[in-house]
PADOPA-463922 format. One line per field, with one value per atom (N, C-alpha, C): residue in three letters; atom name; x negated, z, y negated. Coordinates in nm, 3 decimals. Example, Ala and Ser with C-alpha at 12.3 -4.5 7.8 and 13.67 -1.06 7.14 Angstrom:
BEGIN
aa = Ala, Ala, Ala, Ser, Ser, Ser .
at = N, CA, C, N, CA, C .
c1 = -1.319, -1.230, -1.320, -1.285, -1.367, -1.290 .
c3 = 0.780, 0.780, 0.780, 0.708, 0.714, 0.787 .
c2 = 0.569, 0.450, 0.330, 0.225, 0.106, -0.003 .
This chain:
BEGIN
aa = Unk, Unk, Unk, Unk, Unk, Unk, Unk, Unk, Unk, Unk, Unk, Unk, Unk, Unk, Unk, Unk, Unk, Unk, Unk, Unk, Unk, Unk, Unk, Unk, Unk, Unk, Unk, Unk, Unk, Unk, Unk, Unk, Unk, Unk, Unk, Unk, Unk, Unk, Unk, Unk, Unk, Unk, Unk, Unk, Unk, Unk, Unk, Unk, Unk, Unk, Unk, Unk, Unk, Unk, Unk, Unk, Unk, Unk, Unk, Unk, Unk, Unk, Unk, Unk, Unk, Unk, Unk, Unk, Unk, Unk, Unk, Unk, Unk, Unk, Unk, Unk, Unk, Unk, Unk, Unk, Unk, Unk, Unk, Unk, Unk, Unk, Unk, Unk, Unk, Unk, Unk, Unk, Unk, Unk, Unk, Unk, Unk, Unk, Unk, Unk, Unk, Unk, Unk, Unk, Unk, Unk, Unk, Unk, Unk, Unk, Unk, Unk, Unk, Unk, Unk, Unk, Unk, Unk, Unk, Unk, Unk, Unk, Unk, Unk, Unk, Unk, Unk, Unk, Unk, Unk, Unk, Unk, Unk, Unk, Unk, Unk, Unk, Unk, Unk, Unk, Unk, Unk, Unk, Unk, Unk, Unk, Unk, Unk, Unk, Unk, Unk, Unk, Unk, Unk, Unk, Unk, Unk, Unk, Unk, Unk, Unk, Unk .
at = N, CA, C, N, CA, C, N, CA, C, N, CA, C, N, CA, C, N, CA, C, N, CA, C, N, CA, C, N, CA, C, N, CA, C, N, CA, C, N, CA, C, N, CA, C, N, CA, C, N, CA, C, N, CA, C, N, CA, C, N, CA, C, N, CA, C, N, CA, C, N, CA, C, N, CA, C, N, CA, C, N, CA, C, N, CA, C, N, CA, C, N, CA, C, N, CA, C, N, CA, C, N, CA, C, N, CA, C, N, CA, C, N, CA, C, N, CA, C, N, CA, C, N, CA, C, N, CA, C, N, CA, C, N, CA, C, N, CA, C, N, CA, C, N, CA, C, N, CA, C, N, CA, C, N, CA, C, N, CA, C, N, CA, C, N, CA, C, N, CA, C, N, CA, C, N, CA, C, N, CA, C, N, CA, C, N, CA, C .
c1 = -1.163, -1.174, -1.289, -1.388, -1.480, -1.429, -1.460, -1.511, -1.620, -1.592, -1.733, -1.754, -1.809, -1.808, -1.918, -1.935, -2.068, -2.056, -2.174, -2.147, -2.294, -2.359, -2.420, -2.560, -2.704, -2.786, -2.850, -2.781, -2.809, -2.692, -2.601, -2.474, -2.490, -2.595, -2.633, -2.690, -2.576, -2.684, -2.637, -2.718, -2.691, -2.568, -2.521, -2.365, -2.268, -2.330, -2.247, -2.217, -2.335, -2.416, -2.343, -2.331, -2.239, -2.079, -2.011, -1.904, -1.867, -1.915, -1.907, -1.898, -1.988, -2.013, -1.918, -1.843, -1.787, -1.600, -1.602, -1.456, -1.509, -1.631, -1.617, -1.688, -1.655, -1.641, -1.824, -1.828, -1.981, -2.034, -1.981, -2.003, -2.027, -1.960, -1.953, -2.109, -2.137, -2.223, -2.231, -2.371, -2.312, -2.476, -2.418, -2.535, -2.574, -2.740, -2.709, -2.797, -2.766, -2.817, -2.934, -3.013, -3.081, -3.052, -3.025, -3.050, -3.181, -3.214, -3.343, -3.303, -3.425, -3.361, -3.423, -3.301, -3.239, -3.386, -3.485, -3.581, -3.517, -3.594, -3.510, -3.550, -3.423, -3.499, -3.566, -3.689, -3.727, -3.672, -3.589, -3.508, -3.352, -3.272, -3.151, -3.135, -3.023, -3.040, -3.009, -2.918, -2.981, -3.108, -3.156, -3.299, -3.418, -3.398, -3.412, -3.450, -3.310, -3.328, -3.366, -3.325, -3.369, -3.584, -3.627, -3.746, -3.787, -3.694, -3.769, -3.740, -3.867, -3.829, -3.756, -3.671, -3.597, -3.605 .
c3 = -1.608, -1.644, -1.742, -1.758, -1.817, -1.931, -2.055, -2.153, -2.203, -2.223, -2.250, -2.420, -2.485, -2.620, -2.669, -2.677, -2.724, -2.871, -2.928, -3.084, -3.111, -3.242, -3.256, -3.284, -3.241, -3.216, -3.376, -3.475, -3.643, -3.641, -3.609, -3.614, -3.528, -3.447, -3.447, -3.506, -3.589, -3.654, -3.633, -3.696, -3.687, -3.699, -3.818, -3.842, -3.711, -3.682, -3.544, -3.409, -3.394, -3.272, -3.323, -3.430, -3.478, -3.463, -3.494, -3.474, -3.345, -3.234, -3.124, -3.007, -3.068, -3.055, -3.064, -3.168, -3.188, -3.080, -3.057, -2.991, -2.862, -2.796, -2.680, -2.623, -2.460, -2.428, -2.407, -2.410, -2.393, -2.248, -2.188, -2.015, -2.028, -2.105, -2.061, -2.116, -2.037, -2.058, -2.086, -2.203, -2.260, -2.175, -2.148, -2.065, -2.178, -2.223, -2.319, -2.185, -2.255, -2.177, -2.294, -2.214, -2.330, -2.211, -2.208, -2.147, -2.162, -2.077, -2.050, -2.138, -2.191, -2.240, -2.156, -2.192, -2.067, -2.098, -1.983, -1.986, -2.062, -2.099, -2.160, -2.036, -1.992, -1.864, -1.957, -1.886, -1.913, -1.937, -1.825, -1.760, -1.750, -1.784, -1.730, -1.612, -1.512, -1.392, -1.390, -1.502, -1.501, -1.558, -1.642, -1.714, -1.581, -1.472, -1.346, -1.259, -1.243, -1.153, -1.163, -1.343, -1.377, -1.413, -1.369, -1.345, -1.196, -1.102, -0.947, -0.940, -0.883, -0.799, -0.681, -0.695, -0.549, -0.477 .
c2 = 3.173, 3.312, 3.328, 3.444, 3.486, 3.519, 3.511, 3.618, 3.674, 3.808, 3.868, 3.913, 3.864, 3.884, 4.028, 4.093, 4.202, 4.247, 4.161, 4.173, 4.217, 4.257, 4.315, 4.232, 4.251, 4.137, 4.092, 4.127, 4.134, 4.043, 4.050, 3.925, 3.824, 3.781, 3.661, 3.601, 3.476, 3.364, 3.202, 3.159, 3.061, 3.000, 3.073, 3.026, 3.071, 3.190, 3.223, 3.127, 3.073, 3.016, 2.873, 2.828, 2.664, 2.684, 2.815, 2.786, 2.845, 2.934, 2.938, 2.814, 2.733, 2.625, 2.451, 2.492, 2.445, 2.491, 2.550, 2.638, 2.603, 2.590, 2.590, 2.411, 2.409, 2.224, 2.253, 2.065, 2.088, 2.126, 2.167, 2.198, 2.347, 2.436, 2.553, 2.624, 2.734, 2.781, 2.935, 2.976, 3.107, 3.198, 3.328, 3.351, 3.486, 3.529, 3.642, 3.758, 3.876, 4.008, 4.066, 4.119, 4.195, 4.296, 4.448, 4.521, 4.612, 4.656, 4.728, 4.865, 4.910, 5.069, 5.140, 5.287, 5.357, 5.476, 5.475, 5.622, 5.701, 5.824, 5.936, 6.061, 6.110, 6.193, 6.346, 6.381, 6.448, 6.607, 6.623, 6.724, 6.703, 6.800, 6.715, 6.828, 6.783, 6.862, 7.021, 7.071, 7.201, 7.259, 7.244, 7.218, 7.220, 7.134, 7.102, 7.200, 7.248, 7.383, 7.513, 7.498, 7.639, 7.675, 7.576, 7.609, 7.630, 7.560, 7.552, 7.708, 7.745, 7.883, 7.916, 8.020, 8.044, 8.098 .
């Protein structure tokens, strides 16, 4: 079974990364995400429509 941990990227440290480390076997593996940031839409969809002409 997975766990998914999401902590804040200022609360990674070293001390974190040693006792994480320590709790888990040496096989397992930790995968990190950076996510992409999200565009800012220009328009939102009423904003949208209320310019197209009808």
């Amino acid at each position: 079974m997975d766990n998914l941990l999401k902590i804040n990227i200022h609360d990674v440290t070293q001390q974190f990364l040693r006792e994480l480390g320590q709790k888990l076997t040496g096989t397992t593996e930790v995968e990190i995400r950076i996510p992409e940031k999200k565009k800012k839409e220009m328009f939102s969809d009423s904003q949208f429509w209320q310019i197209i002409p009808r």
